[in-house]
N, C-alpha and C positions, 0 to 999 in steps of 0.2 A: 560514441555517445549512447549510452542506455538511456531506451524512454520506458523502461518498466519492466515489470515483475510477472508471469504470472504461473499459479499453484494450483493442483486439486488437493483436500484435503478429505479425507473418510474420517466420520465420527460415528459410530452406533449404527453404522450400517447406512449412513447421509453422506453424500459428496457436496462438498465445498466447494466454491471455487474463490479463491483469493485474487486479488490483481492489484498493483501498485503500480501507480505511474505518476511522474513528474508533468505538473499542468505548463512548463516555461517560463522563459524568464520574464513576460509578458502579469504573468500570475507563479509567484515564486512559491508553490506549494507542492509537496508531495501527496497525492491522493490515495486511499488502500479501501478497495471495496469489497464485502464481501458477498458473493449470491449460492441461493441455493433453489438450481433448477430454471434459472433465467432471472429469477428475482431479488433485487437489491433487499438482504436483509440488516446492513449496516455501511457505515463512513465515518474512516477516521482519517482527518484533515493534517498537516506538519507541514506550518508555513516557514518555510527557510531566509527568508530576506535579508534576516540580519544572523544569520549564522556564517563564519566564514568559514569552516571546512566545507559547505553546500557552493560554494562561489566559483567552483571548476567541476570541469566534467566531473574528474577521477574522483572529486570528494563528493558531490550529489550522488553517484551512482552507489558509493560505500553506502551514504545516509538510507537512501530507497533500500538496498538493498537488507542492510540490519533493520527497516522500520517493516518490510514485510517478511522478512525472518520471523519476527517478534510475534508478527500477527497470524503466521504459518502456527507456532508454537502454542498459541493461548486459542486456536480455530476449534470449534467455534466459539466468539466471543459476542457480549453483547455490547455493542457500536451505538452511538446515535442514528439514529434514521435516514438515510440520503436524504 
């Protein structure tokens, strides 16, 4: 079982740090934050509940794993505010 993701990214001479993790099946959400230097500068939320390739390990960990790919790729990006 993968409980998450995590990244440094360099942009202009700034380290990122990216982290994606699965909140449980308690709270069926995938979470991806991103900080820079200890502080949360964005969150973006991917509630799975009714998705069913998210409904087993093997397909959550795929989901996590492309939803912080995506956000590795577009770093830095602007997110809503934790």
């Amino acid at each position: 079982m993968v409980t998450g993701f995590n990244t440094d990214v360099k942009y202009k001479g700034v380290t990122y740090h990216v982290q994606t993790e699965d909140k449980g099946p308690a709270t069926p959400m995938i979470l991806t934050l991103i900080y820079k230097g200890g502080e949360i500068l964005g969150a973006k939320r991917f509630h799975y509940k009714d998705v069913p390739e998210a409904q087993d390990d093997k397909g959550l960990a795929k989901l996590m794993e492309e939803i912080h790919a995506a956000t590795d790729r577009r770093c830095p990006i602007r997110l809503r505010p934790a």
